[in-house]
N, C-alpha and C positions, 0 to 999 in steps of 0.2 A: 674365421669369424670369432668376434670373442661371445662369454657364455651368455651373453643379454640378447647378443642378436638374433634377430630371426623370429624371438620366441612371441609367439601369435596370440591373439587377446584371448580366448580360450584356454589355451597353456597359461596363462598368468591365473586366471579365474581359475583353470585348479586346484595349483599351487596354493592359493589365497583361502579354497576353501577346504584342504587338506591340513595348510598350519590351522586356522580358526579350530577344526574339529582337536586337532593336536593337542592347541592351547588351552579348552574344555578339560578335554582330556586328564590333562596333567594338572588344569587346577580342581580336578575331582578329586585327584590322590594328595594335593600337595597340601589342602584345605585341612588335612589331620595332619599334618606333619604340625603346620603351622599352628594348630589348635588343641594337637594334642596333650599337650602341659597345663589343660584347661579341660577339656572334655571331659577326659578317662578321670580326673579329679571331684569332679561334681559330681558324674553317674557314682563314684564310691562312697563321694563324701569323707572325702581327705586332702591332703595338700599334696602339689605338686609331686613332690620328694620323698614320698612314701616308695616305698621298694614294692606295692602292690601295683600302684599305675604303671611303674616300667613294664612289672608282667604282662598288663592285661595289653598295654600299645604294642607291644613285642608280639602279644598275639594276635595282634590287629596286624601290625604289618605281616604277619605270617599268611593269615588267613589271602590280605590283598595281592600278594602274591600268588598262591593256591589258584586264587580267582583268577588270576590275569592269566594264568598259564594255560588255563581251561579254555579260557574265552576267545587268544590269542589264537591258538590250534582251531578252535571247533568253529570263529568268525574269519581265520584267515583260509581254512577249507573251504565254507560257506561264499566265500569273491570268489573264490576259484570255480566254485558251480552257477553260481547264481546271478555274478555279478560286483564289478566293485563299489558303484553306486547307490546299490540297492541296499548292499551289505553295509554299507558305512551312512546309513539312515540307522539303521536295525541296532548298529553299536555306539550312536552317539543317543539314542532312546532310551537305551539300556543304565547308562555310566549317569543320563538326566536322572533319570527315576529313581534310583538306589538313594543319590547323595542326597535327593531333598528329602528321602524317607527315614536318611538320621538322624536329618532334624529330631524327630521325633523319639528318639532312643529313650529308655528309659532304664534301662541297664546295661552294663560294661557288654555285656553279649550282645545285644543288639546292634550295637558299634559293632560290632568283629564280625558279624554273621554280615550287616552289609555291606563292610568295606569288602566282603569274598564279591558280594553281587556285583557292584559297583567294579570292582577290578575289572571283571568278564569281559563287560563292554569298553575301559582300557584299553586291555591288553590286543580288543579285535580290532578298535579303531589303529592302532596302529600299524597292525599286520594290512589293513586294506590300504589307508594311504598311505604307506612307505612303497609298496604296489602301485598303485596309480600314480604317484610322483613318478617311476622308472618309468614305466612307459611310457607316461605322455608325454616328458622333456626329449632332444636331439640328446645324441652320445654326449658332444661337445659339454652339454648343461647340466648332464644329469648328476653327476659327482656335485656341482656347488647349490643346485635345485634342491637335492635331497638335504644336504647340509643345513640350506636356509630352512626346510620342511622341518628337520630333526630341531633345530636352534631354536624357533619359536615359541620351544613347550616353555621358555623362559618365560615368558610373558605369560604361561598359565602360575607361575611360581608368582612371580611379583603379583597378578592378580591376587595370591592367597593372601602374599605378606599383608598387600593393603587392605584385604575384607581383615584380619583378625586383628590387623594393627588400629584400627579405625572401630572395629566391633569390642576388643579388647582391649588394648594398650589404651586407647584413650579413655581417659578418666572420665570426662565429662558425659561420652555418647555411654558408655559402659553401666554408668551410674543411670538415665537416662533409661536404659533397656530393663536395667533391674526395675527402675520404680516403676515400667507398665508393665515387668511378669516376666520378661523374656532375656532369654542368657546367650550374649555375643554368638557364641561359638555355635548355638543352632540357630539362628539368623546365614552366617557363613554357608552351613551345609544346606539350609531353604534356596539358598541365590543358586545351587547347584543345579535348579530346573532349570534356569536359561537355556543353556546351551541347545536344547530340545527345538526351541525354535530357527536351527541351523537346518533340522532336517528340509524345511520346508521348500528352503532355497537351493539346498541338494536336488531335489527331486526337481523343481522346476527348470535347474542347467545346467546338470551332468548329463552326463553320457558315457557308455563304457568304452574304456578305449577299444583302440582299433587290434590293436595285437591279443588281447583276447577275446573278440570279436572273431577273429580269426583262429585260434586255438580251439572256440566251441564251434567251429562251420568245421575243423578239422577231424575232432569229435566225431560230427555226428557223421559224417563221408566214411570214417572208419568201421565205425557198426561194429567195431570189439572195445575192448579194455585196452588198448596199446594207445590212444591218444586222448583215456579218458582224465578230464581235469580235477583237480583236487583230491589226488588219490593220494593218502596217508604213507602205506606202505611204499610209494614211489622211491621215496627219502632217505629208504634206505638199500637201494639197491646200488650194483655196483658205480653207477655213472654219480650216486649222488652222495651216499654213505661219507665219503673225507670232509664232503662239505658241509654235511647237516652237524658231524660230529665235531670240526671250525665253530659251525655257529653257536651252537650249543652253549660248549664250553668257553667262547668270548661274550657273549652276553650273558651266562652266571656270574664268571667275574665281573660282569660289567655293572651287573645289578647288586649284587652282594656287596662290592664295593660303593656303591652307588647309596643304600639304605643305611648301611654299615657305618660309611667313612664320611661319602663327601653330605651328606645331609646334617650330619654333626657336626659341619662347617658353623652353625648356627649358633653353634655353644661356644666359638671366640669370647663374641664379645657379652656373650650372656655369662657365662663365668667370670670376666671379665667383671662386669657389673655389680655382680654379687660378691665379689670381695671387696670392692668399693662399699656398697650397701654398708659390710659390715663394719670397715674401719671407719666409717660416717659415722657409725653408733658406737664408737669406741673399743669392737671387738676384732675377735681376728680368729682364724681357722679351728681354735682351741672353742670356741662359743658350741654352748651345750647344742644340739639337737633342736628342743625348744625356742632356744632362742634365734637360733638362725629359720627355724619358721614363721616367727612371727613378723622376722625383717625380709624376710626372702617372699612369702605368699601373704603378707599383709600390707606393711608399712612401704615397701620399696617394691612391691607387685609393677604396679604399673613399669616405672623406670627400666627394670630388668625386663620385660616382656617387649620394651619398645628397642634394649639393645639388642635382644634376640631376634628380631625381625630385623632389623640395617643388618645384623651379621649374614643374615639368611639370604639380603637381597641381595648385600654385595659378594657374595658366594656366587649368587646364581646370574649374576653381571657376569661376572669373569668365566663362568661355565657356560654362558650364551657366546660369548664372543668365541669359548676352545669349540662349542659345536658348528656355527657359524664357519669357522675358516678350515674346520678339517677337510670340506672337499677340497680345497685350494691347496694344500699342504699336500694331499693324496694324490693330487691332480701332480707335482713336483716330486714328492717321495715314491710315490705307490701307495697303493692301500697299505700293504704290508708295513712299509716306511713309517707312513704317519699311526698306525698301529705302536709299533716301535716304541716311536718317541715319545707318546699320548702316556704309555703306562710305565714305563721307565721315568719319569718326571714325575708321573702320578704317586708313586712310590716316596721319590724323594721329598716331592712336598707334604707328603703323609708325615713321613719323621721330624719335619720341622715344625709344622703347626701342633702334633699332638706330643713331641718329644722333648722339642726344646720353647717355643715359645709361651703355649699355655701354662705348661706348668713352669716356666722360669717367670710368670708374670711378667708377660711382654706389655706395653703399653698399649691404650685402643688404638694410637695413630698406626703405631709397626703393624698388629693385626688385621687394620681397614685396610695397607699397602697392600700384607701377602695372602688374603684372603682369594683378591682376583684371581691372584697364579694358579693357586690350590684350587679354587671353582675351575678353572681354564681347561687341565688337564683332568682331575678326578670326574669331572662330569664330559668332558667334550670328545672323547673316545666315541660315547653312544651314537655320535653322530655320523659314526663308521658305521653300525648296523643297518642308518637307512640308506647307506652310501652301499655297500658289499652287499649285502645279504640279497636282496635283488638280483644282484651281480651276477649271482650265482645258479639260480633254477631258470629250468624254461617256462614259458608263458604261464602254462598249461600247472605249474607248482606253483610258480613266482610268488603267491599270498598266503600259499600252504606253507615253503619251504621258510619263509621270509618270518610269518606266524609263528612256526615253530621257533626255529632257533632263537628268536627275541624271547619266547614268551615259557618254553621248556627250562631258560636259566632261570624263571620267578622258582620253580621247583627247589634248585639249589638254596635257593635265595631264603623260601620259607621254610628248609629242612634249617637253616642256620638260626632263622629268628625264631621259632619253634624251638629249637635246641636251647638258646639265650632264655628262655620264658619257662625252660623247666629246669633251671640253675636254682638251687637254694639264695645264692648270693650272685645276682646278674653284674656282668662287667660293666662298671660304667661307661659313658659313649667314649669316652677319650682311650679306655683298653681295651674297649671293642675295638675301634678305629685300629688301635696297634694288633691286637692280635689277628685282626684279616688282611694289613695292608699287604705281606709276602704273595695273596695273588697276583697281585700287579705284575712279579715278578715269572710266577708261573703262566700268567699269557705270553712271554714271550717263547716261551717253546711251543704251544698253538699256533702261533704268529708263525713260526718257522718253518710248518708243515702245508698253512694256506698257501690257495693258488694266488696269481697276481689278476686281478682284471683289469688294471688298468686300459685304456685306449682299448677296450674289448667291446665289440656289439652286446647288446643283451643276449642270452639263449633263447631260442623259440621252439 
């Protein structure tokens, strides 16, 4: 049977409401990415390109990592005891409530303390439905099921691109928000309550699967600690230690590279832009400090902020299509395989877009061509972690072990952006990019130690 058939209206329905929460999800974090060259500017009261706003977003992404890591362990334990339905009400409540309460920020810390809160529920929604997608799909489906699950979050990204390109980038609604009192970018983070109203339709038709339905009736038959679920220390005992220490360390590289490299996919054609800006006004890279502020965050604001979104979207085009067809590719390579080939490629297209094209001043058209590739591969890896990581615990972990390893790489991820924000002189994104892209290369010796699950039932 191929992987559409069979699958029962039910199965579709929680696939549908698994991406949905996903999509939230990720446009709860993606909403500062896209905003943050506007946010963290105002709370200072400075422009853009201050070397203080890098600091404080640097410590923003630190903190939302910290959060997600916390959130992802303690809501993917919390399915494993409780329930996956119940628990993925409790985590998309959580990621509602923080983002519309930045709205409200009124200093650079306030941003960073709730982008931690905000992660929590993140980092758990995806430990529960990366969980629920594996069980409730057939073997057959579950590799391209997860993939589409994982793929999804793109539409939480272009969601962001449009609230900031539309609250910001345009001139007219911009101008518009100013004259009644109110600034783009916390408009964006107010629309972050929606997704709250997702729990509703959770609660009225889910159900927990049936596989751990059966792990807590196994549970309670046992009457000791040997079948009990969501137990932390499980993870690391001998049956499961090789595989928590896999996950681990393929989703720090996955994330580090991920905050690091493929999100400053964005700065193509924003850099791009901004050297246009300046030879429009007769200058060129030698123009004082001053002057390129006044053309970069005044006169040519808009234009640059509108390349910076197409950069971002068509980035995260070509990163939905690489998450999208990784089960397909893993389903013909192996996990292992398409592993392989996701970060080997991710490498190379690292070196091109940040070694030779931007700084050779490639054209926008060359840029809009190899942006896809560079989205394809630097982002579509991830779509391994909802594919494998499942793969790998029994029922009874499945949300713990799967939580963890996703959500223990944000640790990595925010010792790194932590490190970057207590630099006297922080790397620009384009030396960032280069100075972390050699993990790529360092997951393939990780790669080389995982197990293969391909054609393997689930553990129970």
């Amino acid at each position: 049977m191929k992987w559409y058939e069979g699958i029962t209206r039910y199965q579709w329905l929680v696939l549908v409401v698994c991406c949905l929460g996903w999509i939230f999800d990720v446009f709860e974090g993606q909403i500062f990415v896209a905003s943050m060259r506007d946010a963290m500017p105002a709370l200072l009261g400075t422009g853009a390109d201050n070397p203080a706003v890098s600091k404080w977003n640097d410590s923003a992404f630190g903190m939302f990592l910290l959060g997600g890591a916390l959130g992802g362990v303690f809501f993917g334990m919390l399915s494993d005891r409780i329930g996956r339905a119940k628990t993925m009400v409790w985590t998309i409540l959580f990621y509602s409530l923080f983002t519309c309460l930045s709205a409200f920020s009124k200093e650079p810390w306030h941003l960073v303390a709730l982008r931690f809160l905000v992660a929590m529920g993140v980092g758990g929604e995806w430990a529960v439905a990366s969980a629920m997608v594996a069980e409730v799909m057939p073997k057959r489906s579950r590799a391209v099921m997860s993939s589409i699950f994982h793929a999804s979050s793109v539409f939480g990204t272009l969601l962001a691109v449009a609230a900031i390109r539309l609250l910001i980038a345009n001139e007219e609604v911009n101008q518009s928000l100013a004259n009644a009192g109110f600034e783009g970018w916390r408009i964006g983070f107010a629309v972050g309550a929606l997704p709250a109203l997702l729990t509703i339709w959770i609660r009225w038709k889910m159900r927990e699967p049936d596989t751990w339905q059966a792990a807590k009736e196994r549970e309670r038959k046992a009457g000791d600690s040997s079948e009990k679920t969501g137990k932390l220390s499980d993870l690391f005992d001998s049956a499961n230690l090789r595989n928590t220490i896999i996950c681990v360390g393929l989703a720090t590289i996955g994330l580090v590279t991920f905050w690091g490299i493929h999100i400053y996919g964005k700065n193509a054609l924003l850099e791009h832009a901004k050297t246009e800006a300046l030879v429009a006004n007769g200058l060129d890279a030698g123009a004082t400090a001053a002057q390129k502020s006044e053309i970069w965050n005044v006169q040519a604001k808009s234009t640059i902020k509108k390349a910076e979104m197409t950069s971002m979207a068509i980035n995260t085009i070509g990163g939905g299509l690489g998450l999208v067809l990784f089960g397909w590719i893993s389903n013909r390579l192996g996990r292992k395989g398409a592993f392989y080939l996701y970060h080997i490629a991710a490498f190379i297209c690292v070196i091109i877009l940040f070694k030779i094209l931007i700084p050779g001043g490639a054209s926008a058209a060359v840029l809009m061509v190899f942006l896809p590739i560079f989205g394809f591969f630097t982002l579509g890896m991830h779509a391994g972690y909802a594919v494998y990581f499942p793969e790998l615990y029994p029922t009874k972990l499945r949300g713990t072990g799967a939580g963890f390893g996703f959500n223990m790489g944000r640790l990595g991820t925010a010792a790194a952006f932590f490190g970057f924000a207590a630099l006297a002189n922080p790397p620009t994104p384009i030396n960032k990019a280069l100075i972390l892209s050699p993990l790529y290369l360092l997951a393939l010796a990780l790669i080389f130690f995982a197990r293969e699950t391909r054609d393997s039932e689930l553990p129970e």
